[in-house]
C-alpha distance (Angstrom), angle and dihedral (degrees) to the residues before:
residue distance angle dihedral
X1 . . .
X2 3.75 . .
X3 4.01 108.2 .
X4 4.02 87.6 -147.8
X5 4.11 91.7 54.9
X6 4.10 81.4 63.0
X7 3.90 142.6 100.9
X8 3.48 119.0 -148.3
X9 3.67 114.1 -154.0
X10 4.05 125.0 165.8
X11 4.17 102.4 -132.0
X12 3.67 140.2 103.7
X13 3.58 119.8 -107.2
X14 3.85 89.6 -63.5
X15 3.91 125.2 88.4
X16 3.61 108.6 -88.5
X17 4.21 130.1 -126.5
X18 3.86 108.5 -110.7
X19 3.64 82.2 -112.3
X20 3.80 104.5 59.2
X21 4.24 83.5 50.4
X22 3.75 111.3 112.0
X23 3.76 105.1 -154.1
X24 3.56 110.0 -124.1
X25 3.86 145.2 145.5
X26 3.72 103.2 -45.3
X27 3.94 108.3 -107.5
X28 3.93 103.4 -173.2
X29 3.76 106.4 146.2
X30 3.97 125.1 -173.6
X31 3.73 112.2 -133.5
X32 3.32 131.0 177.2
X33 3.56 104.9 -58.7
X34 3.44 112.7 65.1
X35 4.32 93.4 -148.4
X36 4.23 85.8 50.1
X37 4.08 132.8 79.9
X38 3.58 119.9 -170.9
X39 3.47 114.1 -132.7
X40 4.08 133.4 -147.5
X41 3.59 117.9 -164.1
X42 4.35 145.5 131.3
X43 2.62 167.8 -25.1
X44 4.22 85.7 -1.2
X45 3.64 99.5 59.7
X46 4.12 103.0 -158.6
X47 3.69 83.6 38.3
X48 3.74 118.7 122.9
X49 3.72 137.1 -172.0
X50 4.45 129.1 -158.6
X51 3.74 111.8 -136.9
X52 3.82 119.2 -164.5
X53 4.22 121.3 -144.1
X54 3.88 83.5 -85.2
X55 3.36 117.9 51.2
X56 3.91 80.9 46.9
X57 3.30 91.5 59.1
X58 3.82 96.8 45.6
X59 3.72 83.2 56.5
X60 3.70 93.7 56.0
X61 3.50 96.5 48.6
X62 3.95 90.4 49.7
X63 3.92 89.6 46.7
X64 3.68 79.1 51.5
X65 3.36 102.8 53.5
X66 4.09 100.5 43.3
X67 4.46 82.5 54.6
X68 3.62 99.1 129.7
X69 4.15 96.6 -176.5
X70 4.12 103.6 37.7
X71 3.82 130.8 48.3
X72 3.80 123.3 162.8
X73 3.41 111.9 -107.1
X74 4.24 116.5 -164.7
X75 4.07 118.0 -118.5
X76 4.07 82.0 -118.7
X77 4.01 97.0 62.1
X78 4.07 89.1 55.1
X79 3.46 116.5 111.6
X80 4.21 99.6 -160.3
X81 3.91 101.7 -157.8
X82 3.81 121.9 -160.0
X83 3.91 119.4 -123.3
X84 3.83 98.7 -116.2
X85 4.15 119.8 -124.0
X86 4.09 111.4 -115.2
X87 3.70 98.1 -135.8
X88 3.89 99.7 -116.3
X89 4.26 117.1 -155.5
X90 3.46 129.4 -171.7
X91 3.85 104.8 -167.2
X92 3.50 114.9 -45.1
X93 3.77 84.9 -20.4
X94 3.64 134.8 109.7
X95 3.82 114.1 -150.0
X96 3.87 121.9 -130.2
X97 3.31 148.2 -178.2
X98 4.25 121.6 -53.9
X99 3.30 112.2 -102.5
X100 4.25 94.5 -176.2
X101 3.79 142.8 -19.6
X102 3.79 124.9 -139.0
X103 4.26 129.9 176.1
X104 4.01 85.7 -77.8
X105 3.63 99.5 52.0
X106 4.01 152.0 -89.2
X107 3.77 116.8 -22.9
X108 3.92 105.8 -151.5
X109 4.09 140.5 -173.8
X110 3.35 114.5 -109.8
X111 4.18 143.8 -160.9
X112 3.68 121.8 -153.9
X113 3.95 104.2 -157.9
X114 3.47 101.6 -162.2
X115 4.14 90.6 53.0
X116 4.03 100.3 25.4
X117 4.04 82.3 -129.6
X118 3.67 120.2 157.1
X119 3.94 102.4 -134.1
X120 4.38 128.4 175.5
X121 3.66 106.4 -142.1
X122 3.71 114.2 -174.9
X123 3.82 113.9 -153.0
X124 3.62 121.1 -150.1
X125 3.84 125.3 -177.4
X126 3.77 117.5 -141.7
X127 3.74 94.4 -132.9
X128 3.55 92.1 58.4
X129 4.05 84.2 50.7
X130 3.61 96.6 57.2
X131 3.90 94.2 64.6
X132 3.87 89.6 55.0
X133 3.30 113.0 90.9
X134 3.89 104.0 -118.3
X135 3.63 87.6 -3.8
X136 3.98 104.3 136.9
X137 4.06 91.7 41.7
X138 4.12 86.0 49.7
X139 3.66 94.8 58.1
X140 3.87 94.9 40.9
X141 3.92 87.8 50.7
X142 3.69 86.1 53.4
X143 3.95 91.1 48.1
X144 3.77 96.9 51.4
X145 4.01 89.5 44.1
X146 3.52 101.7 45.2
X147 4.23 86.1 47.3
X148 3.84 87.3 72.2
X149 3.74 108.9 22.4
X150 4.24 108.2 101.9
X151 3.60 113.3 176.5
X152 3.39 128.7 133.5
X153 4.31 90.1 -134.1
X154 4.04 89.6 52.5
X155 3.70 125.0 72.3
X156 3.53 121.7 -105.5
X157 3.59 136.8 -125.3
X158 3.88 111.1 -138.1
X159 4.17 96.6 167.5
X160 3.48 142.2 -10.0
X161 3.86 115.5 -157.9
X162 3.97 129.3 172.0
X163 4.14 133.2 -150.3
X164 3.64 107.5 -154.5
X165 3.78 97.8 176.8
X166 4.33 85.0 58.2
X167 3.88 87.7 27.0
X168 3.94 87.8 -127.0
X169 3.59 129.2 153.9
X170 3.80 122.6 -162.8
X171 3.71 129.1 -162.6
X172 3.61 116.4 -157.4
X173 4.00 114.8 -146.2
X174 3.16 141.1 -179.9
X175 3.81 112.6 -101.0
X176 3.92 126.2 -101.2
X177 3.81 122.4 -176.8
X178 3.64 96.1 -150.9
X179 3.85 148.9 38.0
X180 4.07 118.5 -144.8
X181 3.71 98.6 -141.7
X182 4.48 85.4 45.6
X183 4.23 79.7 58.2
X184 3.24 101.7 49.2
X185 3.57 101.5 49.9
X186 3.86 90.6 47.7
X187 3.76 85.2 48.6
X188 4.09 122.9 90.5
X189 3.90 112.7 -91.7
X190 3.90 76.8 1.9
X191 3.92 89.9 -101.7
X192 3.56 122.4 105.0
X193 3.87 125.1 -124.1
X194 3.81 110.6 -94.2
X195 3.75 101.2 -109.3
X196 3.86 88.6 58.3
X197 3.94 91.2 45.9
X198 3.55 91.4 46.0
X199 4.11 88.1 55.9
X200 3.36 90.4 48.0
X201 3.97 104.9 44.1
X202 4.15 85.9 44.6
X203 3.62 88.1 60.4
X204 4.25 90.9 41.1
X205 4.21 80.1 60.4
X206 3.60 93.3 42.1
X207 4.34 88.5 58.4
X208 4.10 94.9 33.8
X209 3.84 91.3 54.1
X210 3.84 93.7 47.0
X211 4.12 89.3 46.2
X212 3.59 93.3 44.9
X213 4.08 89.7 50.6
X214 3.54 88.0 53.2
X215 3.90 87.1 49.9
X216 4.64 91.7 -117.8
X217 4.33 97.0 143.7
X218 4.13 89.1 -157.3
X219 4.26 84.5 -160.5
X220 4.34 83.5 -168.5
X221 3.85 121.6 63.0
X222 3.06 108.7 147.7
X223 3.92 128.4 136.1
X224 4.13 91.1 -94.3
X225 3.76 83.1 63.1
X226 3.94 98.6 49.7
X227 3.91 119.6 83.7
X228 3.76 133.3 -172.5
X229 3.84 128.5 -139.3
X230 3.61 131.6 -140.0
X231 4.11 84.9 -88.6
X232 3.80 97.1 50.8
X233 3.92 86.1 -99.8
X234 4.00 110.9 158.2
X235 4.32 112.6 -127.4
X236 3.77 110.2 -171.1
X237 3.93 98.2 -147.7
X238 4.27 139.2 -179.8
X239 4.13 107.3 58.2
X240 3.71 86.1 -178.1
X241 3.17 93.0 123.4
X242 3.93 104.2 29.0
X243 3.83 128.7 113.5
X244 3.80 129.3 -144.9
X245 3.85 112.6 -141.5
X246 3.85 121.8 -144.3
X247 3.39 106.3 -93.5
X248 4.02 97.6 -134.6
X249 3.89 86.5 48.5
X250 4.15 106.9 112.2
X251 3.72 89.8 -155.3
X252 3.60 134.6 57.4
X253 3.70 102.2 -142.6
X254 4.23 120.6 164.2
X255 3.29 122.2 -166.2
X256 3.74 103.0 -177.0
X257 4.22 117.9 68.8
X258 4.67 102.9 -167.0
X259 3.73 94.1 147.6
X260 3.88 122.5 114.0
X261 3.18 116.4 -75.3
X262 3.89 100.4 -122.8
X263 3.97 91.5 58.4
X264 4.09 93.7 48.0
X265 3.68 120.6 113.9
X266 4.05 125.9 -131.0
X267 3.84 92.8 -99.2
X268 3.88 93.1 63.9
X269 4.02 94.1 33.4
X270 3.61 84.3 63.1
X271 3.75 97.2 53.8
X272 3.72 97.2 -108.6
X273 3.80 116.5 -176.1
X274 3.52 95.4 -139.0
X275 3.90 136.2 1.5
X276 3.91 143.7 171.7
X277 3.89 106.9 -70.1
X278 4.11 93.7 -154.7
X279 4.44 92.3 41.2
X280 4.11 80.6 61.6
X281 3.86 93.1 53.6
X282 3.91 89.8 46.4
X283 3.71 89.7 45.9
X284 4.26 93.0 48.6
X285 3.55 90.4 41.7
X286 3.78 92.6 53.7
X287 4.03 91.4 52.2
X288 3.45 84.8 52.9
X289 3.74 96.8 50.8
X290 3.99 83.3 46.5
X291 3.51 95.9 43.0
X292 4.39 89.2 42.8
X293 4.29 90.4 51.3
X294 3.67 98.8 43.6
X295 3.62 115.8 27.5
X296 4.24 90.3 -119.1
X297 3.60 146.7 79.5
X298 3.59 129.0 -109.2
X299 3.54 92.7 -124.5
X300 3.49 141.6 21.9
X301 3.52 154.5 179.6
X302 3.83 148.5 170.7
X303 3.55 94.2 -107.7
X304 3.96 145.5 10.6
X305 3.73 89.1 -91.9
X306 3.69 100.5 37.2
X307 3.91 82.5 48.1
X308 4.15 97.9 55.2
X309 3.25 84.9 45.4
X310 3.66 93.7 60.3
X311 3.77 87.2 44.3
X312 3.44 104.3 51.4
X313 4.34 101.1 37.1
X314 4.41 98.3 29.2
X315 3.57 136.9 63.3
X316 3.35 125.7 -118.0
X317 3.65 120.2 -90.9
X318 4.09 106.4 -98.4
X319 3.77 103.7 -106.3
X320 4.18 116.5 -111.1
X321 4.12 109.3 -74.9
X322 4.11 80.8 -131.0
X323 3.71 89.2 75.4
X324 3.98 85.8 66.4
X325 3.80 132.1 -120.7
X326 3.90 98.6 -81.2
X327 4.53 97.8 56.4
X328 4.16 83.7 37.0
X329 3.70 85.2 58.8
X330 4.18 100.6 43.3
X331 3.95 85.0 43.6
X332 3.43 95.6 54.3
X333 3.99 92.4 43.6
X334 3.88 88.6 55.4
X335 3.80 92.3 54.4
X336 3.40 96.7 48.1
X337 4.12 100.7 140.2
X338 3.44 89.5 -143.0
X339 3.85 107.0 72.9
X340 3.86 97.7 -159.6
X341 4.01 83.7 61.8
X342 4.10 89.3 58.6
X343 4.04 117.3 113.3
X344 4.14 106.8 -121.9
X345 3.80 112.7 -120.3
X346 3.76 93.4 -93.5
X347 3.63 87.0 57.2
X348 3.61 100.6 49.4
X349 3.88 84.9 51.4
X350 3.63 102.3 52.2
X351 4.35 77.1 55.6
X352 3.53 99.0 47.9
């Protein structure tokens, strides 16, 4: 018999009180009758003793009720309490929930408590900077920008405040319920109807031609880069990437292409030293228009490569003959591969 298949229990032949039991390793061993239990006990030492289903039980229940250190305790009687949230404040700020993350960093909802103001701060840590190429000189770019761009279709800069002990930077926005590209992949065919993409791309012109008057080349538009307010108004966001021209300068000549790669026109596909900073805008901003109307892009490809490829040697796919003659016609002005041949923003909004 296998010592560990046994219950030790210090009695006679009789069933013991629960409080003669000396609680040791349990010694219950299975012999051959499947009703009976063989028992070892003292003070006879080859002495044994056959237990039927109840008086085991009974013994249970007695062990049971002499348990000083566990008591069953129904699902009802449990009171679950919730950890509780530490209020955490970074300045005058009141952090909230994260609305998104990006390769920079965390982009969270924010209180002001002396104004009441819903803000989006997105917090980026400078070691996390460093191993992005360009990374610190991206986000100062978009600091010194975003300082003196006012437009009601660009974001704006409310604060910018630093940590240097966690080597955190935050940038204090002002708050946008939505995300474009979040819309229209929760949207049917993931393409909005024309009426609400021609609301939305009227308001894209509305921020382009005010950035290219104050000579900002954004070099990114896309719909990842396009918020909503509360009020449905459109904020073209991220100038990571974008360039200020000099201001005396008649041309508006780029020589840098860092947006992604989907939303690039030809001229930087092919590696082009140097290219129109405004004809990129008007290119991105018609894949967007394409990509907002029918749910696709006008080019593809399996891969990065494969795709820049497509870009810089195809032509665009001809947009659906459901979206009419009139937005077939503006699309295919905007991706005209030739950039000389693309309408201006004043152009395209005497069309639209």
């Amino acid at each position: 018999m296998d010592p560990r298949m046994c219950r030790k229990i210090s009695s006679s032949e009789s069933l013991p009180d629960a409080e003669n039991v000396e609680y040791e390793i349990s010694n219950i061993a299975p012999q051959d009758s499947e009703d009976n239990f063989l028992i070892e006990g003292s003070p006879e030492p080859n002495s044994v003793t056959w237990l039927d289903d109840d008086q085991i039980d009974e013994l249970d229940l007695n062990l049971d009720q002499t348990n000083l250190f566990f008591h069953r305790v129904d699902s009802a009687d449990i009171i679950y309490r919730s950890k509780k949230k530490k209020c955490k404040m970074v300045g005058k700020y009141v952090m909230g929930d994260v609305l998104g993350e990006g390769s920079y960093g965390k982009v969270k909802e924010m209180l002001d408590s002396e104004s009441l103001c819903r803000r989006a701060v997105k917090i980026l840590k400078k070691r996390k900077l460093r191993r992005i190429p360009n990374g610190e000189q991206n986000v100062q770019r978009e600091i010194q920008l975003l300082r003196i761009l006012r437009h009601k279709n660009v974001i704006e800069l409310v604060d910018v405040m630093y940590n240097d002990e966690k080597q955190k930077m935050y940038l204090v926005m002002e708050f946008c319920v939505g995300v474009l590209q979040d819309m229209l992949e929760s949207s049917p065919g993931k393409k909005f109807p024309q009426r609400q993409a021609h609301d939305y791309f009227t308001q894209l012109l509305d921020g382009l031609e005010y950035l290219h008057g104050q000579g900002v080349i954004h070099k990114d538009i896309k719909p990842g880069n396009l918020l909503l307010t509360l009020d449905q108004t459109l904020k073209i966001t991220d100038f990571g990437v974008a360039e200020a021209l000099d201001m005396f300068s008649p041309e508006d000549t780029c020589y840098t292409g860092q947006g992604s790669p989907a939303f690039q026109p030809p001229e930087i596909a092919n590696g082009a030293e140097q290219f129109s900073g405004t004809k990129v805008d008007i290119w991105s901003s018609g894949v967007t228009l394409y990509n907002m109307t029918t749910g696709r892009y006008p080019f593809e490809g399996d891969n990065v490569y494969r795709l820049l490829e497509a870009i810089g040697r195809g032509e665009p796919a001809p947009p659906p003959t459901s979206l009419g003659p009139s937005l077939g016609a503006l699309l295919s002005h905007m991706l005209k591969r030739d950039p000389n041949l693309r309408p201006t923003v004043q152009e395209i909004k005497r069309h639209a």
